[in-house]
ROVEXRO-738541 format. One record per atom (N, C-alpha, C, CB): residue in three letters; x, y, z. Coordinates in pm, whole numbers, plus 50000, padded with zeros to 5 digits. Glycine has a CB too. Example, Ala and Ser with C-alpha at 12.3 -4.5 7.8 and 13.67 -1.06 7.14 Angstrom:
// ROVEXRO-738541
Ala513194943150780;Ala512304955050780;Ala513204967050780;Ala511314955350905;Ser512854977550708;Ser513674989450714;Ser512905000350787;Ser514084994050572;
***
This chain:
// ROVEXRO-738541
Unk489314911955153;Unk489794923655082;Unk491014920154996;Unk490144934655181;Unk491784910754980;Unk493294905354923;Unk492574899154843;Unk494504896255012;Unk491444888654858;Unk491294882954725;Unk490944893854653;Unk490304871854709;Unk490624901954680;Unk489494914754553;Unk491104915454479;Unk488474938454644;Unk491754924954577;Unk492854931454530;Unk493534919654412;Unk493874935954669;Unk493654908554502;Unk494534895454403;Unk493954898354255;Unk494054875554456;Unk492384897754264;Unk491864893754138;Unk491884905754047;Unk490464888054152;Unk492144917754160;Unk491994929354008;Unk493424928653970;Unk491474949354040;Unk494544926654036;Unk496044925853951;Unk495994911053838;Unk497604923354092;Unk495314900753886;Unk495234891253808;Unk494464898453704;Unk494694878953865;Unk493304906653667;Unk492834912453565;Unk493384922753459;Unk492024916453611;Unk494044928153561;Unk494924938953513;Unk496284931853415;Unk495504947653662;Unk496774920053474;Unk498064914153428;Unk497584909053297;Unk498754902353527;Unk496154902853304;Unk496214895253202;Unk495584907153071;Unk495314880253239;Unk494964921453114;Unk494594929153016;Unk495524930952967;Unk493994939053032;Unk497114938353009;Unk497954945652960;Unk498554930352890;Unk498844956253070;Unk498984918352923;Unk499434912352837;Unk498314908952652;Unk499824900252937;Unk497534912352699;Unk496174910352605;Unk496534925252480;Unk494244913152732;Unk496744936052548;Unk496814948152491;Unk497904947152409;Unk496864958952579;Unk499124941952443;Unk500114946552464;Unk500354933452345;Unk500704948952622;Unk500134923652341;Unk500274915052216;Unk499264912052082;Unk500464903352269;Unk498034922252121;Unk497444924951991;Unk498234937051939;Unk495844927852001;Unk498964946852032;Unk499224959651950;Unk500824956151867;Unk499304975152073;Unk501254943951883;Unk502504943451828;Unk502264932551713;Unk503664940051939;Unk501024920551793;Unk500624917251597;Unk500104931651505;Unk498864903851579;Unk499584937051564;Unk498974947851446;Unk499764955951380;Unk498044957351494;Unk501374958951454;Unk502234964751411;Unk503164958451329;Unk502644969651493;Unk503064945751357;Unk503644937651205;Unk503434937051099;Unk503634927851189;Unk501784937451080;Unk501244934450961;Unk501504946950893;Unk499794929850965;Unk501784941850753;Unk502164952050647;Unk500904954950564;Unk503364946650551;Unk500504966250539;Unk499424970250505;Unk499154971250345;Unk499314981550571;Unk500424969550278;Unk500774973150135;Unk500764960150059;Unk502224980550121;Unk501034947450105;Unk501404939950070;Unk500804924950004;Unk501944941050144;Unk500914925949875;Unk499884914649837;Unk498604919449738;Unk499234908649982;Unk498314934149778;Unk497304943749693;Unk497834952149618;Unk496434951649766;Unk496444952549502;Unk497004959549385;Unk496004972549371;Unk497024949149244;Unk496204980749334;Unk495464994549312;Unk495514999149144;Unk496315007149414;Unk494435004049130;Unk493885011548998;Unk493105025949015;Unk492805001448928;Unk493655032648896;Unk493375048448905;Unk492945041848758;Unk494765063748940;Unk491675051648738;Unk491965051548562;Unk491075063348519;Unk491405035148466;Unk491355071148407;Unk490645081648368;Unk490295080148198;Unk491515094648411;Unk489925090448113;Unk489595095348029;Unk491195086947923;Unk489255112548068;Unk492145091447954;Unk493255089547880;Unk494215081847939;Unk493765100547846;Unk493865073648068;Unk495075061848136;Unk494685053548182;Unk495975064448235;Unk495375046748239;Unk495035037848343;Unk496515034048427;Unk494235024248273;Unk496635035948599;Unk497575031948659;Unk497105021548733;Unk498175041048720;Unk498095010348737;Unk497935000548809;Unk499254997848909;Unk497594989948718;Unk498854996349051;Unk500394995849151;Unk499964979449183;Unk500565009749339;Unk500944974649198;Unk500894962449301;Unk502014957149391;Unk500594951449229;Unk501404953749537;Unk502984954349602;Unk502854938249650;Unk503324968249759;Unk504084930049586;Unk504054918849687;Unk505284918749808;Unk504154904949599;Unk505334908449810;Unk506594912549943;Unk507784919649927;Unk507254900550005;Unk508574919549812;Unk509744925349814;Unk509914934449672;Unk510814914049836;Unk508624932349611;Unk508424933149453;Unk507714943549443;Unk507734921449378;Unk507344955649366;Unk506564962749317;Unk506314961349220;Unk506704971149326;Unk505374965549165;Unk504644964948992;Unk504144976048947;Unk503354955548967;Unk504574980148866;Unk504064996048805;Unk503574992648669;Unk505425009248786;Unk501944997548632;Unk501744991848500;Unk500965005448454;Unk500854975848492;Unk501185013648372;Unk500585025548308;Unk500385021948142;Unk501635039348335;Unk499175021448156;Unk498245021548017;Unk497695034947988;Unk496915011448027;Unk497895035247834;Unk497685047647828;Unk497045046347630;Unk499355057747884;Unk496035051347615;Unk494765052247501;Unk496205056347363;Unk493075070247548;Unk496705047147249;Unk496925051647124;Unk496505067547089;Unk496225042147041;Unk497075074947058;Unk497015084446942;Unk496265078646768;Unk498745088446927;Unk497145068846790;Unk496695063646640;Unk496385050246588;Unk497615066546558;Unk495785040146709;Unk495295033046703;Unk493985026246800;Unk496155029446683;Unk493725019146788;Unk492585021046935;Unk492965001847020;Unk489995023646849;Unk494025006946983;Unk495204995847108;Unk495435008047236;Unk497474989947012;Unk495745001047360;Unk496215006347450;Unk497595001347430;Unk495535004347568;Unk498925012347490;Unk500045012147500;Unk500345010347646;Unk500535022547439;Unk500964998547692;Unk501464997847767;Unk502884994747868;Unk500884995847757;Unk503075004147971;Unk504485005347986;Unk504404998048101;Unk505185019447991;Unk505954987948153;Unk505394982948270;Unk506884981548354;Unk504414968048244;Unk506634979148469;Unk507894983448549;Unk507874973348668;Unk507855000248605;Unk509254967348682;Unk509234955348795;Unk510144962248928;Unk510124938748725;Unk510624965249034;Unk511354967249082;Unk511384959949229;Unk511394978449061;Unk512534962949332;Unk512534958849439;Unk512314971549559;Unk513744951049439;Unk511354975349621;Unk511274985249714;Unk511394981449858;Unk510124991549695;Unk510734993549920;Unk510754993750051;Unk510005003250103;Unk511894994550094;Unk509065003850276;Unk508335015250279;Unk508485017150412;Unk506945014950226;Unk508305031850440;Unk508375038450543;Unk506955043250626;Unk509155048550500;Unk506665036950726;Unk505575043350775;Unk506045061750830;Unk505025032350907;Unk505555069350780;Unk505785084450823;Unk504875086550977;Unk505105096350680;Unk505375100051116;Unk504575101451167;Unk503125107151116;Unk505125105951237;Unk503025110351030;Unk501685115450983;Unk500385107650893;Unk502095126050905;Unk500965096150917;Unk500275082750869;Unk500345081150730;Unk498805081750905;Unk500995088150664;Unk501665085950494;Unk502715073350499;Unk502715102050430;Unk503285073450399;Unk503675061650375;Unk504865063150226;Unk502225052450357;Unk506525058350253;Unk507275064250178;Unk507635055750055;Unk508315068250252;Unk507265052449991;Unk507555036549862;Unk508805045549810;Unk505885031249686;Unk510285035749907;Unk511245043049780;Unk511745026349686;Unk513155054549874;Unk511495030449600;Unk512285020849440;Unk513405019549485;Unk512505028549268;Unk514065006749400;Unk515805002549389;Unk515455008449269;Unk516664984449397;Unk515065010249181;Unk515015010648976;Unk513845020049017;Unk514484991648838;Unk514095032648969;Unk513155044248917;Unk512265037348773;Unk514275059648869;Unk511065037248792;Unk510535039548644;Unk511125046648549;Unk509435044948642;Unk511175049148425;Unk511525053148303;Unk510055066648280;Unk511615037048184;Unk509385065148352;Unk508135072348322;Unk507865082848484;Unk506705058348282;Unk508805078548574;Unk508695088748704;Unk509595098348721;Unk508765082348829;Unk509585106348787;Unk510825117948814;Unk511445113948902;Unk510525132148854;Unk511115105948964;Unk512305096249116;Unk511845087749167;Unk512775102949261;Unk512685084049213;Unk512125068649261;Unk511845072149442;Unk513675052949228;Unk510795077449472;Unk510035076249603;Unk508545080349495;Unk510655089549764;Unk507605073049641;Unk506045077949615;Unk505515079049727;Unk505105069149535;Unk505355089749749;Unk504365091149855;Unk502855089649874;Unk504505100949884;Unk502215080249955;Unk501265076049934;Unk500565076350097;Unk501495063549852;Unk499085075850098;Unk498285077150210;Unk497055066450231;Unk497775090750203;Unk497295057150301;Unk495995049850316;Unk495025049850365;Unk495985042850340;Unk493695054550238;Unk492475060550307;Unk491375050650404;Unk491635066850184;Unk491335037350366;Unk491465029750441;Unk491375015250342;Unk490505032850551;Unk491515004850392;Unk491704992550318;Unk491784991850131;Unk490474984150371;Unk490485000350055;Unk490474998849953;Unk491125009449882;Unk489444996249928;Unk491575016849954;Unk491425030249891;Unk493115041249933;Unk489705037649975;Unk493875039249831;Unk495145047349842;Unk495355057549756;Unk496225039949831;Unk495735069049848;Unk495715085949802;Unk497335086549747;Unk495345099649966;Unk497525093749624;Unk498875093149627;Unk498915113449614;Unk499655080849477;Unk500015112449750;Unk499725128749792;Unk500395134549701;Unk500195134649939;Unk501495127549604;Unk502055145449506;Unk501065143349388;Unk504275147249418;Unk500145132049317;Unk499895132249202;Unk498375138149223;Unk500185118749131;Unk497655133249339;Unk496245135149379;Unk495475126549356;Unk495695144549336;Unk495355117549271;Unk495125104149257;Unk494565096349345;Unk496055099049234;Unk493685091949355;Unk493175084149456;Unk492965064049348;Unk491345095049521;Unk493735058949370;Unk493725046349337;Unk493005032549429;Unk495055045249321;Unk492215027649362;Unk490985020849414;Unk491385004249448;Unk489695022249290;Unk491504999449558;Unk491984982749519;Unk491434975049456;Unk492124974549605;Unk491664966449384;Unk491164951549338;Unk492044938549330;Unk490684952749201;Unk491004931449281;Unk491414918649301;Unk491744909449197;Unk490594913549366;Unk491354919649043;Unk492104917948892;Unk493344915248868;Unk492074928348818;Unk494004906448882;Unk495524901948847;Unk495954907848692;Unk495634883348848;Unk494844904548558;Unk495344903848473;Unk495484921548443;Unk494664893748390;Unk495294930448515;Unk495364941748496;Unk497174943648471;Unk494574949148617;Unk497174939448530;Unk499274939048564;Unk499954935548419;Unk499994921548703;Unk498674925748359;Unk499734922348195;Unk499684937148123;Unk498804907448049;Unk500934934948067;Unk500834942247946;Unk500264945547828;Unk501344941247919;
***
């Protein structure tokens, strides 16, 4: 009867150490980081990209009077907040010239796919670098 018992605490010890150090790699990994996202419509195109300490803001947007795209582009240094409600807080050091403040609130619908909750926007990931030029 002691070996049983031995072997279910030996099972038990080694689950919770098992549990207990996948749930703190998983809580490391940064979910934002390294990927770039695209929205694009009728008259724009937004492009986000986050590397480690860097953000990238690139908004293209269709000429009036030429059939060039105009593009505005924005480098800064951020930071993000996981929220309890599984949102997510991108505040800027350098506001865009083209935003009303420097936070974005954003929601990850899952891997490819980020909701940005004040604009409605749903921005799609890829793996296009040259989207980012100007």
């Amino acid at each position: 009867m002691t070996s049983n018992s031995s072997f279910l605490k030996i099972a038990a010890c080694i689950f919770a150490f098992l549990y207990v150090g996948l749930s703190l790699y998983g809580c490391s990994k940064e979910p934002l980081i390294g990927k770039i996202f695209y929205y694009s419509d009728d008259s724009s195109k937004l492009i986000a990209a986050f590397e480690k300490d860097t953000f990238y803001y690139v908004l293209k947007q269709k000429s009036p009077v030429s059939p060039q795209e105009i593009a505005i582009g924005h480098k800064t240094k951020y930071t993000v907040t996981k929220n309890p409600d599984n949102t997510y807080l991108v505040t800027l050091e350098k506001k865009p010239t083209f935003w009303e403040k420097n936070t974005w609130l954003i929601e990850l619908k899952d891997d490819k796919t980020l909701y940005s909750v004040e604009s409605g926007k749903t921005y799609i990931r890829t793996e296009d670098k040259s989207l980012l030029k100007k």
